[in-house]
C-alpha positions in Angstrom: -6.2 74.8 132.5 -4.8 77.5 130.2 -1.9 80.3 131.2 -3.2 83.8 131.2 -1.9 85.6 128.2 -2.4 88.9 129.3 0.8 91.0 129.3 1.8 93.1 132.5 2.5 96.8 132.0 5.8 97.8 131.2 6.9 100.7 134.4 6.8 104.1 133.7 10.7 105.0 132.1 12.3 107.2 135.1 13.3 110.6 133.6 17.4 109.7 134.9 16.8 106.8 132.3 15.3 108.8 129.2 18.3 111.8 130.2 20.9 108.5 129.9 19.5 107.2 126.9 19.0 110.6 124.7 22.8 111.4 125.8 23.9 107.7 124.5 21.9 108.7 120.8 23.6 111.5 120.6 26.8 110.8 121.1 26.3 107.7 118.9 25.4 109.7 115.8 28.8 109.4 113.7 28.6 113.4 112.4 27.9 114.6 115.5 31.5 113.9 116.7 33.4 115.2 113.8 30.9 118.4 113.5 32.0 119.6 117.2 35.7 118.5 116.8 35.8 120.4 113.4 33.9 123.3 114.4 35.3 123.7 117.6 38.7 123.7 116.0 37.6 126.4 112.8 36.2 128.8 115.5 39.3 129.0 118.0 41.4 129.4 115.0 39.3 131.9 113.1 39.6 134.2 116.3 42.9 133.7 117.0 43.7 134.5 113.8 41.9 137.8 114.2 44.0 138.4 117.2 47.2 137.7 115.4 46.3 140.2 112.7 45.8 142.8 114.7 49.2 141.9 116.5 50.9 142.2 113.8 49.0 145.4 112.6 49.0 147.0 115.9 53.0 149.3 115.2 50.7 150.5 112.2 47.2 151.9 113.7 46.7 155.3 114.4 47.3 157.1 117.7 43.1 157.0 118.0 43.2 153.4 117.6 45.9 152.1 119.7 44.4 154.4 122.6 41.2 152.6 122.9 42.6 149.0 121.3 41.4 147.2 124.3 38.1 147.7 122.8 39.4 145.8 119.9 40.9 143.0 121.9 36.9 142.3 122.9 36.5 142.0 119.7 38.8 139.8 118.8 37.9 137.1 121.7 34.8 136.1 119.9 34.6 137.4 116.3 31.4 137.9 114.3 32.8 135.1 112.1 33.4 132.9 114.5 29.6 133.4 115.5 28.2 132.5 112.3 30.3 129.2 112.6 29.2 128.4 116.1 25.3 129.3 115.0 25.7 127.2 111.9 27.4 124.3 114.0 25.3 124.5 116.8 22.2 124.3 114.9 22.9 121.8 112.6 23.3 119.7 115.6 20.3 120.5 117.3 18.3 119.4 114.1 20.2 116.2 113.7 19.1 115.0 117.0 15.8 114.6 115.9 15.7 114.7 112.0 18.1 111.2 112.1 15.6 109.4 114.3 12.8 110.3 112.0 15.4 109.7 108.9 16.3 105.9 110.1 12.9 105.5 111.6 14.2 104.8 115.6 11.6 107.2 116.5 9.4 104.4 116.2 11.0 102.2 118.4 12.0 105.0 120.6 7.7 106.2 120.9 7.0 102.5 121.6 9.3 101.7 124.0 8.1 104.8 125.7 4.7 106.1 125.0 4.9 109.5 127.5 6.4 111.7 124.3 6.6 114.5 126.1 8.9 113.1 129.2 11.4 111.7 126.1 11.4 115.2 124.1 12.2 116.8 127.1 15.1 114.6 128.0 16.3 114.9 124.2 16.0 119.3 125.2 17.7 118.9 128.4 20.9 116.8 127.0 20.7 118.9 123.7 21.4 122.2 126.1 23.6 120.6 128.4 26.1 119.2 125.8 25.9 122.8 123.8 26.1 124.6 126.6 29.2 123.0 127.2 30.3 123.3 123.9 29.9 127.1 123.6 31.9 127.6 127.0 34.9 125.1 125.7 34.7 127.6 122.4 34.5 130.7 123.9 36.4 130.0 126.7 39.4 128.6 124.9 39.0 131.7 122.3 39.0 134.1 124.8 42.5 132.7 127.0 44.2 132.4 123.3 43.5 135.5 121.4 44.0 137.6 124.6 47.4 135.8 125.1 48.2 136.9 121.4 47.6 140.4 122.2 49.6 140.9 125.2 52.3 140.5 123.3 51.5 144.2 122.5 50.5 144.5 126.0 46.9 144.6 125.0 45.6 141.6 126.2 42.9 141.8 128.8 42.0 139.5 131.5 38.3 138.2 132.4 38.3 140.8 135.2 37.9 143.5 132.6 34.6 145.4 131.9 32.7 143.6 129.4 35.0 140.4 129.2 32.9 138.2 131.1 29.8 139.3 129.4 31.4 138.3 125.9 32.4 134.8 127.2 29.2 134.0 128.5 27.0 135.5 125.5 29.1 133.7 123.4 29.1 130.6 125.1 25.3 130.8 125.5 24.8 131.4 121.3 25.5 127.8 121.1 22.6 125.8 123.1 20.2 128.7 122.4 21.2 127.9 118.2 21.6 124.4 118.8 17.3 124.4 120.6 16.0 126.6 117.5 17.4 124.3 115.3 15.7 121.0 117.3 12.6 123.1 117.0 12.7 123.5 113.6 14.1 119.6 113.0 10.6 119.1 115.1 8.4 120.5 112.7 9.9 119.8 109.1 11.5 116.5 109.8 13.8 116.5 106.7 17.2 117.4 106.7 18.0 119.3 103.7 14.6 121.6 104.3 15.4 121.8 107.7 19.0 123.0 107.4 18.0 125.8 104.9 15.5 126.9 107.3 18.0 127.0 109.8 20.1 129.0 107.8 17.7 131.7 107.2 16.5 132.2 110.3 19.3 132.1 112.5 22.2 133.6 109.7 20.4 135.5 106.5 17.4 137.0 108.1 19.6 139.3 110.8 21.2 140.8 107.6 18.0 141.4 105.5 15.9 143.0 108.4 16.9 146.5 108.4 16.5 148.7 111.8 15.5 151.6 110.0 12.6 152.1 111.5 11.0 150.8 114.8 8.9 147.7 113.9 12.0 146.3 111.9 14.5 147.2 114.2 12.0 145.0 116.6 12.3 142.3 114.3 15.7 142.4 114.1 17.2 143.2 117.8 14.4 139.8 118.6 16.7 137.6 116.7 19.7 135.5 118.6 22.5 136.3 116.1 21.7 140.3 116.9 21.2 139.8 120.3 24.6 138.3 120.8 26.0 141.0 118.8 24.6 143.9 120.7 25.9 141.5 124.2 29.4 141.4 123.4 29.6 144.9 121.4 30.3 146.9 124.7 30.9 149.9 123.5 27.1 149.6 122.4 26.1 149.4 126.1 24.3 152.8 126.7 22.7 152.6 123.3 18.9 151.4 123.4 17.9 148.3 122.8 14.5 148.3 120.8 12.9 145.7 122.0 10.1 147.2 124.2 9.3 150.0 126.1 9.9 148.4 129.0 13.1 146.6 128.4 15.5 149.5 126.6 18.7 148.3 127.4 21.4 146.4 125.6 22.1 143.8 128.3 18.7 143.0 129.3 17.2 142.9 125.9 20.0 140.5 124.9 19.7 138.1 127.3 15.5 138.0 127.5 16.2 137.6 123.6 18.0 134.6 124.4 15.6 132.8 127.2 13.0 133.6 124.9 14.1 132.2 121.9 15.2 128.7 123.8 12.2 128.5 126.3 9.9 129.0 123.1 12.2 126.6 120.7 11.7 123.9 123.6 8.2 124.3 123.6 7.8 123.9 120.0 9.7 120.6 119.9 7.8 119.2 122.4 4.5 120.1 121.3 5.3 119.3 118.0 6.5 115.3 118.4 3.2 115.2 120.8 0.6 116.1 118.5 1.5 115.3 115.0 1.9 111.1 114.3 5.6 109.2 113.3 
């Protein structure tokens, strides 16, 4: 009499269990802690420092300036530098959550051990966007409370109850998951690190400067981007300016913000197609 050799079926992974085990890869990838610590730190201080300068400026403006500064105290709370170093941070992440598995080759392990690709990219999306998410509003949070306490020093500051304030925290804090799912998108499809970061570099950072708005297809191109999107969000003295996106949806707020569903529905997508069709 001979034992059956024929080996049960493993049970279907629970999508709790592939949510606890993409946020336990992620947080286990050595870069990824110093690349928010560092970057987190650089973007507070790179807009506090713009608030400080323009403390210390403030006796010297001209009567036009100081009248509407509160405009500039906007401004301040989340600085077009600091944006680039969130999109670059943000998306560099985003890649390296899937370019390392393919680098070290766990994406092996990780397919066999679950077969249902499509359940386990959309775990790795979810935790990507949650821990970004969470990210951007630490950032832009914290930016906002310290360059506004700089400022009232001059009695400038503003609180979040002001026009516009709470629309450049949140578009701010939303750059960074929206970044950080184009750049897992991208990791999806090119798999290498070094071509994958450049991409992400273009994309998200060079091509927003190189597409001119000159005329209405380009500035299509251009306001469809997240980087200008974001822009045109927190500029809120741009509010009642159209935003050329379609006919349908003219203004700066709502162009802005369908820019930025758009651009992480579609990056989510992408990623999960991609790691279902194409092999390890």
């Amino acid at each position: 009499m001979t034992a059956s050799t024929t080996a049960l079926p493993l049970p279907a992974a629970r999508f709790t269990d592939l949510l606890a085990a993409e946020w336990i890869k992620l947080r286990s990838l050595r870069s990824i802690h110093w690349a928010l610590g560092a970057g987190a730190l650089g973007i507070i201080a790179f807009n506090t420092n713009a608030a400080r300068a323009d403390y210390v400026n403030f006796p010297h403006y001209g009567r036009v300036v100081r009248t509407h500064f509160l405009s500039w105290a906007l401004r301040d709370a989340f600085t077009q530098g600091a944006a680039m170093m969130l999109v670059l941070a943000a998306s560099s992440i985003g890649a390296i959550s899937i370019v390392g598995e393919y680098t070290t080759g766990l994406v092996r392990t990780t397919f066999a051990a679950v077969p249902d690709r499509r359940a386990l990219m959309t775990a790795k999306v979810v935790v990507v966007a949650a821990v970004m998410t969470v990210y951007g509003a630490f950032t832009a949070g914290a930016s906002f409370v310290l360059t506004q306490a700089v400022l009232d020093g001059r009695g400038q500051g503003v609180s979040i109850g002001h026009p516009g304030a709470l629309r450049v925290v949140v578009a701010s804090a939303l750059l960074a998951p929206v970044c950080a799912l184009a750049g897992l998108g991208l990791g999806a499809l090119i798999r290498h690190s070094a071509t994958t970061t450049v991409f992400n570099v273009f994309v998200l950072l060079f091509l927003p400067t190189f597409v001119t708005d000159r005329y209405h297809w380009t500035a299509c191109v251009r306001n469809a981007l997240p980087f200008n999107a974001w822009y045109r969000l927190v500029d809120v003295e741009y509010g009642h300016q159209p935003f050329t996106l379609t006919p349908r949806y003219q203004t700066t707020v709502t162009g802005g913000w369908i820019v930025f569903g758009a651009w992480a529905l579609a990056a989510a997508v992408v990623a999960v197609v991609a790691v279902d069709r194409r092999d390890v």
